[in-house]
Backbone atoms as SQL, in Angstrom:
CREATE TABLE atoms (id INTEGER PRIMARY KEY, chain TEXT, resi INTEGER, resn TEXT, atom TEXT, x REAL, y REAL, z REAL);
INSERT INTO atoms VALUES
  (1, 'A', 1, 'UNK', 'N', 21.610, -6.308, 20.093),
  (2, 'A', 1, 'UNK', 'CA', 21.484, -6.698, 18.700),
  (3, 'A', 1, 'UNK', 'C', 22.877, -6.955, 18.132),
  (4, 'A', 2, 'UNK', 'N', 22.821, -7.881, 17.667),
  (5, 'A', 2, 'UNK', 'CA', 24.285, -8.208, 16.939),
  (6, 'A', 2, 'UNK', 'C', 24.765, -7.406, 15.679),
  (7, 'A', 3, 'UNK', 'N', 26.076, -6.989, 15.584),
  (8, 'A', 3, 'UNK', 'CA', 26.526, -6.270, 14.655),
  (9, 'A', 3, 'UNK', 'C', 26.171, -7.255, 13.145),
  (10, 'A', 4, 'UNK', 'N', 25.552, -6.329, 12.201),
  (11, 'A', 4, 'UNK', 'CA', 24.886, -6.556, 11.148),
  (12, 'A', 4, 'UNK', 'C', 26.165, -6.951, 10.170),
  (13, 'A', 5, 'UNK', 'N', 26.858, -5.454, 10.174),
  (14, 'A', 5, 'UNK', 'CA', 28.277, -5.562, 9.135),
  (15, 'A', 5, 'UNK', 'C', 27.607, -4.398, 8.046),
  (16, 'A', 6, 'UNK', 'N', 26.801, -4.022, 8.638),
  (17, 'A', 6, 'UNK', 'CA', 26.137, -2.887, 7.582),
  (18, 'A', 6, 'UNK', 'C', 27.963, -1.565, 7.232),
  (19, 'A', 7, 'UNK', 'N', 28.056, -1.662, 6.428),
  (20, 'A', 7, 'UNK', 'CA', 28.840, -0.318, 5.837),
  (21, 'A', 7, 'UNK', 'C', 28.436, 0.903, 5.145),
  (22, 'A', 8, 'UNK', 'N', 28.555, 1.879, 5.491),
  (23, 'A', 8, 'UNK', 'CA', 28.137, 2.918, 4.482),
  (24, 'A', 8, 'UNK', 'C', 29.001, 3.793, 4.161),
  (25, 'A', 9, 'UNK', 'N', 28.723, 4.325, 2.679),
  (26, 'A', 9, 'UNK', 'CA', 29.591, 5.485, 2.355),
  (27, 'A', 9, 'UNK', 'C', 29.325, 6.421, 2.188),
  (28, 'A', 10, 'UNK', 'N', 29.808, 7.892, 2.071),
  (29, 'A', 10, 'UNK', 'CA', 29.105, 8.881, 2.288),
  (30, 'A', 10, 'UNK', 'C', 29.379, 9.476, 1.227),
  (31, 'A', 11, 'UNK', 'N', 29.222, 10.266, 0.662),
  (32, 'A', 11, 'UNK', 'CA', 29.769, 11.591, -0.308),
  (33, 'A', 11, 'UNK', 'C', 30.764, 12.431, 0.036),
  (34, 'A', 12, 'UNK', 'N', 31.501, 12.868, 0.042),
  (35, 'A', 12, 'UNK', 'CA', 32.460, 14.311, 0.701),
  (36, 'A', 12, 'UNK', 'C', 31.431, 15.256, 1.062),
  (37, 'A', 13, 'UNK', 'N', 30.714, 15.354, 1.096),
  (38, 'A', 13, 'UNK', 'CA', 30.439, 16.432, 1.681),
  (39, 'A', 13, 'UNK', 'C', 29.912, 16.237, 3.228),
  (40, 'A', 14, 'UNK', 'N', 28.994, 14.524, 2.748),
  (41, 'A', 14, 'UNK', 'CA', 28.387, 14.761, 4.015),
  (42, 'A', 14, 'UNK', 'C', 29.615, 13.838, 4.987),
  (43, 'A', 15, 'UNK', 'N', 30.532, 13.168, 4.774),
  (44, 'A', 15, 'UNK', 'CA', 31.654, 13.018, 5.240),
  (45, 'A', 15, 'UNK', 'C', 32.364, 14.027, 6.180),
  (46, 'A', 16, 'UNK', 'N', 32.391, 15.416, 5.583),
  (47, 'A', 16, 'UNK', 'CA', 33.188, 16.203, 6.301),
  (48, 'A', 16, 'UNK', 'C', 32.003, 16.608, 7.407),
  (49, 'A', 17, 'UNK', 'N', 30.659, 16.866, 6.832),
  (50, 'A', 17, 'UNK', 'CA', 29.833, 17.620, 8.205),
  (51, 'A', 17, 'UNK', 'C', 30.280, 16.513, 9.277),
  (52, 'A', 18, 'UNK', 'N', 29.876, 15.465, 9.031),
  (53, 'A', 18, 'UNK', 'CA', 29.938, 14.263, 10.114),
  (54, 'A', 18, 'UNK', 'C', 31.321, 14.342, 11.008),
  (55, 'A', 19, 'UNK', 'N', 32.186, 14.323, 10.199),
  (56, 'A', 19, 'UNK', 'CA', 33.693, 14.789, 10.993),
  (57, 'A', 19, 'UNK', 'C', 34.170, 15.944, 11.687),
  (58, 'A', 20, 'UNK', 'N', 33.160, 17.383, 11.203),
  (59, 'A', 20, 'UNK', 'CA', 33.158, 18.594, 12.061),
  (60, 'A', 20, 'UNK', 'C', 32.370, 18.109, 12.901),
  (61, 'A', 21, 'UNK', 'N', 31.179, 17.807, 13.168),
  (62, 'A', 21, 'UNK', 'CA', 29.817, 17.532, 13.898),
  (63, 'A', 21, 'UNK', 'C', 30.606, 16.606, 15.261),
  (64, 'A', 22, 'UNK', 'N', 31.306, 15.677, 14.718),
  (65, 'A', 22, 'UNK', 'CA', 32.050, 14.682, 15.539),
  (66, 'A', 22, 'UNK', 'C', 32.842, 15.407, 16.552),
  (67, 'A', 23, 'UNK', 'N', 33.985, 16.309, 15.861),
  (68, 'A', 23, 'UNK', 'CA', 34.719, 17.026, 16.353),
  (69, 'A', 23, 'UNK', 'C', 34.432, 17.850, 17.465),
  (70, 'A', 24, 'UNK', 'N', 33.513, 18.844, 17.004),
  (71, 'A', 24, 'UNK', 'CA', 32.503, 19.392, 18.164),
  (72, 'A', 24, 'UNK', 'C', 31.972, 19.137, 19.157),
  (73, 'A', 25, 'UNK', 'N', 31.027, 17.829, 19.114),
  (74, 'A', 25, 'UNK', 'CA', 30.739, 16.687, 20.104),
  (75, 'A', 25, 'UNK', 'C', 32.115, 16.359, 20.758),
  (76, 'A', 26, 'UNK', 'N', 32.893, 15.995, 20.473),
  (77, 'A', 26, 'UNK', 'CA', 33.859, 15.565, 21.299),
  (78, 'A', 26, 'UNK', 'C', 33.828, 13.765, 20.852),
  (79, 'A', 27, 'UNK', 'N', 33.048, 13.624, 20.110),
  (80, 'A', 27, 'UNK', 'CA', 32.644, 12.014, 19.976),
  (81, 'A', 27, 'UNK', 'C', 33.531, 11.686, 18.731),
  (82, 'A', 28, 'UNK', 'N', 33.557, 9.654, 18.645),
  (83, 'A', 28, 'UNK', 'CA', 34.135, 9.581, 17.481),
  (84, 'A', 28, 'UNK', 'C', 32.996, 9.380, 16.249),
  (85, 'A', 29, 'UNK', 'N', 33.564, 9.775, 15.193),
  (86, 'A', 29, 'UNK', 'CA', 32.458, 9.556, 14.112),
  (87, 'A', 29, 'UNK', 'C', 31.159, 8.197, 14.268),
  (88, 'A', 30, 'UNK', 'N', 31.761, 7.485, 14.507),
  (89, 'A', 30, 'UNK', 'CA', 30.947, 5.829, 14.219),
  (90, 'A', 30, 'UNK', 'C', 29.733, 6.315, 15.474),
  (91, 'A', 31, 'UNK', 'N', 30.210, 6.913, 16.860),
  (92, 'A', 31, 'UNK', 'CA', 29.165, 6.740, 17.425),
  (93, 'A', 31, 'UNK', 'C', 28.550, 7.717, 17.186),
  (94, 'A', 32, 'UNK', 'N', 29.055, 8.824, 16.616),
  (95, 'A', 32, 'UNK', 'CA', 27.924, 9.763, 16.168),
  (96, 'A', 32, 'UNK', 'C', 27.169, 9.541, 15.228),
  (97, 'A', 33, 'UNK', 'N', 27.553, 8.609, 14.140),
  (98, 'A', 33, 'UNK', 'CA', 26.896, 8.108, 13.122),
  (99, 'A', 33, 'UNK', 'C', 25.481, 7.238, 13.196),
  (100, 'A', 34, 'UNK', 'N', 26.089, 6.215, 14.521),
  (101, 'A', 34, 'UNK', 'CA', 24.801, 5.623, 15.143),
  (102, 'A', 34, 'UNK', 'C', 24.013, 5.920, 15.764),
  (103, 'A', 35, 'UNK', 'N', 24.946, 7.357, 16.719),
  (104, 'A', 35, 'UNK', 'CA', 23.123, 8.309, 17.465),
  (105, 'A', 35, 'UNK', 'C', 22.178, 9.071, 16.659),
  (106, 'A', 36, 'UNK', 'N', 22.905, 9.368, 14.935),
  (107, 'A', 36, 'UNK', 'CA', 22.218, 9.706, 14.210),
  (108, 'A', 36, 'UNK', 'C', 21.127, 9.306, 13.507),
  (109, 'A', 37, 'UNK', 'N', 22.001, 8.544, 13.511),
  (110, 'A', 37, 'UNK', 'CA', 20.641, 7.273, 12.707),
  (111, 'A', 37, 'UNK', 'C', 19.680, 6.248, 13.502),
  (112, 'A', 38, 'UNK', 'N', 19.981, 6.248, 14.683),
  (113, 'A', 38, 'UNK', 'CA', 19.120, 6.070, 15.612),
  (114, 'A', 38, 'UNK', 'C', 18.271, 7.170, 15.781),
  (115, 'A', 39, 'UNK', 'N', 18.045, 7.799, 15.785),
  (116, 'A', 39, 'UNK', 'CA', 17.229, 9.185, 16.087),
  (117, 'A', 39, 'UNK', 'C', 16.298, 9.291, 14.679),
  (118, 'A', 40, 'UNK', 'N', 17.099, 8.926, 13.298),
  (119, 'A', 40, 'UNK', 'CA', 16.641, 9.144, 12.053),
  (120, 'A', 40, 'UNK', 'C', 15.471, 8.078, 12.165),
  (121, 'A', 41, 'UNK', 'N', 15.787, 6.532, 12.351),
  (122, 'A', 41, 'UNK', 'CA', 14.914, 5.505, 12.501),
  (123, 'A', 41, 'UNK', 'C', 13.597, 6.068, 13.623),
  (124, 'A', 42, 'UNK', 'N', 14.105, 6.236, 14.724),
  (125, 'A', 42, 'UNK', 'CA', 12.927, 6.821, 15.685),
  (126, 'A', 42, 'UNK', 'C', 12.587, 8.028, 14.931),
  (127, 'A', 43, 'UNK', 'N', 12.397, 8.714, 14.463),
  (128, 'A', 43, 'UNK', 'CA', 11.816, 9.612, 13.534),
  (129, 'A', 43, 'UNK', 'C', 11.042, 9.216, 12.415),
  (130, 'A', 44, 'UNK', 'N', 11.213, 7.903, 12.038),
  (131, 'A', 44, 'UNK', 'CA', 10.855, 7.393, 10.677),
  (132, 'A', 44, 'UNK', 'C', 9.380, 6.652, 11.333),
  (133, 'A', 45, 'UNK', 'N', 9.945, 5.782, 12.131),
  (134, 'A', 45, 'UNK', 'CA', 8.954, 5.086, 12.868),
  (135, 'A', 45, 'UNK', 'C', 7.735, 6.025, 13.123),
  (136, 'A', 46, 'UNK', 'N', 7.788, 7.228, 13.752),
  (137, 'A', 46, 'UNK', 'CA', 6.851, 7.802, 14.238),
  (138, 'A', 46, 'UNK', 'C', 6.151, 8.520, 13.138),
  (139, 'A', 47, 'UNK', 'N', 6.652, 8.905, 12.379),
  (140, 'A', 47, 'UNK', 'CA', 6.050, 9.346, 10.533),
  (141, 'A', 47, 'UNK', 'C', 4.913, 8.105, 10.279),
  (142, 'A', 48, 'UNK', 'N', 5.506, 6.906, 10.661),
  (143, 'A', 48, 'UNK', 'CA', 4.583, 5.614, 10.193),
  (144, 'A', 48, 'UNK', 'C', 3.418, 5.923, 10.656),
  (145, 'A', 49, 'UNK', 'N', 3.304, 5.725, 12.543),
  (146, 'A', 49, 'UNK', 'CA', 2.366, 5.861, 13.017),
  (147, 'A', 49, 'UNK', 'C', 1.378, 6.877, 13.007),
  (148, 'A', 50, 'UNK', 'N', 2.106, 8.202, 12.551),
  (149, 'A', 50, 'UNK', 'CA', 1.325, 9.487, 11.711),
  (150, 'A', 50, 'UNK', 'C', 0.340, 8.834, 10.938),
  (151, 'A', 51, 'UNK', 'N', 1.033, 8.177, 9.741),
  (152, 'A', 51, 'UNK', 'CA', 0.238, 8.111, 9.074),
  (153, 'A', 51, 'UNK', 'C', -1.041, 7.259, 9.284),
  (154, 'A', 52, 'UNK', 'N', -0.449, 6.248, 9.570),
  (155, 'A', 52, 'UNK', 'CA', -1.809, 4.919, 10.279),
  (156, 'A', 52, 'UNK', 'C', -2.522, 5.374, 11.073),
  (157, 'A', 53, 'UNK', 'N', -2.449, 6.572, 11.788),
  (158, 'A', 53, 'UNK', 'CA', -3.203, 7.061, 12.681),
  (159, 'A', 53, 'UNK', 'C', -4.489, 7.850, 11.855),
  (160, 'A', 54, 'UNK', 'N', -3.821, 8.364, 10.861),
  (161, 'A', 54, 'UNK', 'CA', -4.536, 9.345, 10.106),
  (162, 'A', 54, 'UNK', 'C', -5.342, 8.559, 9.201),
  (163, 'A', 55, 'UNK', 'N', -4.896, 7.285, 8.614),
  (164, 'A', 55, 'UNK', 'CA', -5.900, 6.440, 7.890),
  (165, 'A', 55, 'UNK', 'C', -6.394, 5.963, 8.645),
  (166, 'A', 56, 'UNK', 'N', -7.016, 5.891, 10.204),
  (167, 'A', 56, 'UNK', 'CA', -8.021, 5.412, 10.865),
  (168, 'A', 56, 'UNK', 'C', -9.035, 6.364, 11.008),
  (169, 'A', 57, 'UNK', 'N', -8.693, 7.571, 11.088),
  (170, 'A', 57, 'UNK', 'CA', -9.602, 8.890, 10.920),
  (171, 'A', 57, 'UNK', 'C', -10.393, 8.780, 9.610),
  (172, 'A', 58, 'UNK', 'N', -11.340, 7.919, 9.901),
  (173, 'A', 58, 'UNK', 'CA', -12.314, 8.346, 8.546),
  (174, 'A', 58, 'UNK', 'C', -13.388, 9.038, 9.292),
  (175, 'A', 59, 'UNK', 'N', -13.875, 9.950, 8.505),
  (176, 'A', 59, 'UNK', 'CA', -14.779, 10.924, 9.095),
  (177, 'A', 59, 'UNK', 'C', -16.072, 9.912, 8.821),
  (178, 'A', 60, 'UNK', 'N', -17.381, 10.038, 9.777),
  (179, 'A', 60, 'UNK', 'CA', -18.295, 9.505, 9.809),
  (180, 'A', 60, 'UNK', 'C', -18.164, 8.259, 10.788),
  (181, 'A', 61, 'UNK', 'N', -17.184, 8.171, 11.008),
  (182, 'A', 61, 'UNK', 'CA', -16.857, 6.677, 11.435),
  (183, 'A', 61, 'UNK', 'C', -17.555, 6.856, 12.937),
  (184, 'A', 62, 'UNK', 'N', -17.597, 5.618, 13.620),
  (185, 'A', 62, 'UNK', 'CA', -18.069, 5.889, 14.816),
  (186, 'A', 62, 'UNK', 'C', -16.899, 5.315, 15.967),
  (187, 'A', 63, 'UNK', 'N', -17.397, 6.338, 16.644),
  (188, 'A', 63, 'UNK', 'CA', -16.584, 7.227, 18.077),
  (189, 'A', 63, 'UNK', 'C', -16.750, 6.605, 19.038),
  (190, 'A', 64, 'UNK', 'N', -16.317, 5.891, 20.169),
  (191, 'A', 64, 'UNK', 'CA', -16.529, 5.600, 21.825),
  (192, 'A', 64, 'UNK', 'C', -16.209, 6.506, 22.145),
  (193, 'A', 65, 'UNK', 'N', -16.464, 7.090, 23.261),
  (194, 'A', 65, 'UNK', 'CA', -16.252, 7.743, 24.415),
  (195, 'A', 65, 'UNK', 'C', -15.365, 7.027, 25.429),
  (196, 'A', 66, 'UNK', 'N', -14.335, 7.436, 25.807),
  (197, 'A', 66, 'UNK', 'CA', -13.094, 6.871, 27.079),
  (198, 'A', 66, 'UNK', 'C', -13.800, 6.296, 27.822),
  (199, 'A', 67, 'UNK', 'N', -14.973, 7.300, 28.252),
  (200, 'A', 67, 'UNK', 'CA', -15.760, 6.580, 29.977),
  (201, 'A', 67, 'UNK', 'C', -16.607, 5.351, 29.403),
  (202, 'A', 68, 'UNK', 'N', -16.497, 5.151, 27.721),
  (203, 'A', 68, 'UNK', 'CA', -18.033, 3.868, 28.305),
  (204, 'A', 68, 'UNK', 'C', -16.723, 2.412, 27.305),
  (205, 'A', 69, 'UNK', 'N', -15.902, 2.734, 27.350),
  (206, 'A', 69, 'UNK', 'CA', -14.850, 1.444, 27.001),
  (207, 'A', 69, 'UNK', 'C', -14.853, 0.762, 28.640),
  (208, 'A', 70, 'UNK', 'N', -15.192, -0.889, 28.139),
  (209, 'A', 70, 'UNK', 'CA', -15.222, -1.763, 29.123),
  (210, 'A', 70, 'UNK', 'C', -13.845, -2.183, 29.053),
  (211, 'A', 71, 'UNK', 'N', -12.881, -2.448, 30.092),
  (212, 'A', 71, 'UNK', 'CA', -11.403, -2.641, 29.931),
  (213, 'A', 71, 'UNK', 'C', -11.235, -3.857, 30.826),
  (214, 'A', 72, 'UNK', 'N', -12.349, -4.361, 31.357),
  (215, 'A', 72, 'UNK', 'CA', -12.165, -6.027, 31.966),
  (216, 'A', 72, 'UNK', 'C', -12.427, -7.051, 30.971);
């Protein structure tokens, strides 16, 4: 994926966790920034599918059974 040019700024506070957090890791900020928020997005994503999953659950609704789905 091509670099967007996205910038962000942080607050001081969460500035410094990110720079201890970094430190610790051994990593530099930017890529810790992006495994973060990669992880945040894959987290977000799967909240989605929570939910869509859960608005297909209407009670009453009707059910197949695994064994009688025709898959040819």
């Amino acid at each position: 994926m091509a670099d967007s040019g996205i910038n962000i700024t942080f607050n001081s506070e969460i500035s410094e966790c990110l720079a201890g957090l970094a430190k610790i890791r051994n990593k530099p900020v930017k890529k810790l920034v992006e495994e973060l928020m990669q992880e945040a997005i894959e987290n977000e994503e799967d909240k989605i599918l929570i939910e869509r999953a859960a608005e297909l659950n209407v009670p009453g609704a009707e059910t197949v059974d695994l064994k009688d789905v025709k898959w040819d």
